[in-house]
C-alpha positions in Angstrom: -23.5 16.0 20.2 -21.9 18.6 17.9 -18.5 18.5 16.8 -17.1 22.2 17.9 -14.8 23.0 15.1 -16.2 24.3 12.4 -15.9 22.6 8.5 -15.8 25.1 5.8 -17.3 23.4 2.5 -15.9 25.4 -0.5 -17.3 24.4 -4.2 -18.8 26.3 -7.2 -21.8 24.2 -8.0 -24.6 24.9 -5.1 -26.0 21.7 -5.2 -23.2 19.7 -4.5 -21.9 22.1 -1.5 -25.6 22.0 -0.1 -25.6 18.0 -0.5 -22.1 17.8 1.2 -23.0 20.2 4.6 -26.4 18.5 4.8 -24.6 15.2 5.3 -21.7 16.7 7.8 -24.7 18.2 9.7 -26.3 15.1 10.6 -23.2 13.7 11.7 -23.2 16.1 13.9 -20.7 18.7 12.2 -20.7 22.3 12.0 -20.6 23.5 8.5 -20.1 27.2 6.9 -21.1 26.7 2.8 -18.9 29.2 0.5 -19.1 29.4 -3.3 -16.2 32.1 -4.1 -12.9 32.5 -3.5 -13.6 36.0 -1.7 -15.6 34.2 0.4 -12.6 31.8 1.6 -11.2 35.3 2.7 -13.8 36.0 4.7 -14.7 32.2 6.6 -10.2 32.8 7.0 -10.4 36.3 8.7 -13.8 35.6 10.9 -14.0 32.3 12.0 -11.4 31.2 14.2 -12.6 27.8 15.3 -12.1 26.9 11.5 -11.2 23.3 11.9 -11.0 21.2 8.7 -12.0 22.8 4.5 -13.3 20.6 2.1 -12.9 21.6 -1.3 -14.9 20.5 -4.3 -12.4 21.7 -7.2 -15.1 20.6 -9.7 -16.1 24.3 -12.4 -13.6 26.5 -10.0 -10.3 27.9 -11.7 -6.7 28.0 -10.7 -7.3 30.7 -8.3 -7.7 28.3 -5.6 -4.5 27.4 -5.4 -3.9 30.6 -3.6 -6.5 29.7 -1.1 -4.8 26.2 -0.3 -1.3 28.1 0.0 -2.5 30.3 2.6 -4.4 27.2 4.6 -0.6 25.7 4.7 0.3 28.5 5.9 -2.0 28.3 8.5 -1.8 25.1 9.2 -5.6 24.4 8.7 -5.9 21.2 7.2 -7.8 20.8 4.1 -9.1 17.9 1.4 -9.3 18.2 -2.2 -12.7 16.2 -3.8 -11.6 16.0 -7.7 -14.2 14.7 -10.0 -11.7 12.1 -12.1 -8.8 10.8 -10.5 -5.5 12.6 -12.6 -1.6 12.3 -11.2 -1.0 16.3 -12.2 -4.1 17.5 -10.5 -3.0 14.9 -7.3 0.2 16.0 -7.2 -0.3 19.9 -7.6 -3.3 19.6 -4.6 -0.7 17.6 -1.8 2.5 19.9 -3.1 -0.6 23.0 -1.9 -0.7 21.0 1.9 -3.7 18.9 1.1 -3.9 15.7 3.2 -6.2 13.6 0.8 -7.7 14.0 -2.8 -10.8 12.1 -3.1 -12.1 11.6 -6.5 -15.8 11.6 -6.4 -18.1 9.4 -6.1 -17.4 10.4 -2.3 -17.7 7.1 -0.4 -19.1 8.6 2.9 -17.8 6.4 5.6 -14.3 6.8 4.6 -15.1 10.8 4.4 -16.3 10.8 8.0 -13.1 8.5 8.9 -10.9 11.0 7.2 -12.2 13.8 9.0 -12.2 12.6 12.5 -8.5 11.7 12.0 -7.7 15.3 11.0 -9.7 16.8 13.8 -8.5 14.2 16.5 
């Protein structure tokens, strides 16, 4: 059965987004892949089912933080993958409305926990 709210997965390296929604989608997620912050804009303004964004800060830029202030503001929830585990970056991404920061590796089972709490 799949999950009707929609996960936006936001990153700048292709591979890793591609990796990410394969693995929702077999667990039966819906997932919308975006590799810009323009892009955010536009999953924001058409896609009202928009249930949970994962975001791979890994190569993008402080712009981003824009993009988490305006999912607070929207009260969609969002997670925050960080590729080395750092107190500044932690604390900056939760001050932003993030429920977790996961440093990667991701340990999937935990992921998948972690989401169906958020959507529950």
């Amino acid at each position: 059965m799949v999950k009707q709210q929609l996960l936006l997965v936001v990153g700048w390296h292709q591979r890793n987004v591609e990796l990410l929604a394969q693995f929702l989608n077999k667990e039966g997620y819906r997932t919308l892949q975006v590799m810009d912050l323009e892009a955010i804009d536009q999953a924001l303004a058409s896609q009202p089912d928009l249930g949970l964004v994962l975001i791979d800060i890994a190569g993008g830029d402080e712009g981003i933080w824009k993009y988490c202030d305006k999912l607070r503001v929207r009260k969609i929830p969002f997670l925050i993958f960080a590729p080395k585990q750092s107190a500044s970056m932690e604390q900056e991404s939760v001050s932003r409305g993030a429920r977790a920061v996961l440093v990667k590796s991701l340990v999937m089972k935990k992921l998948i926990s972690i989401i169906q709490s958020l959507l529950d």
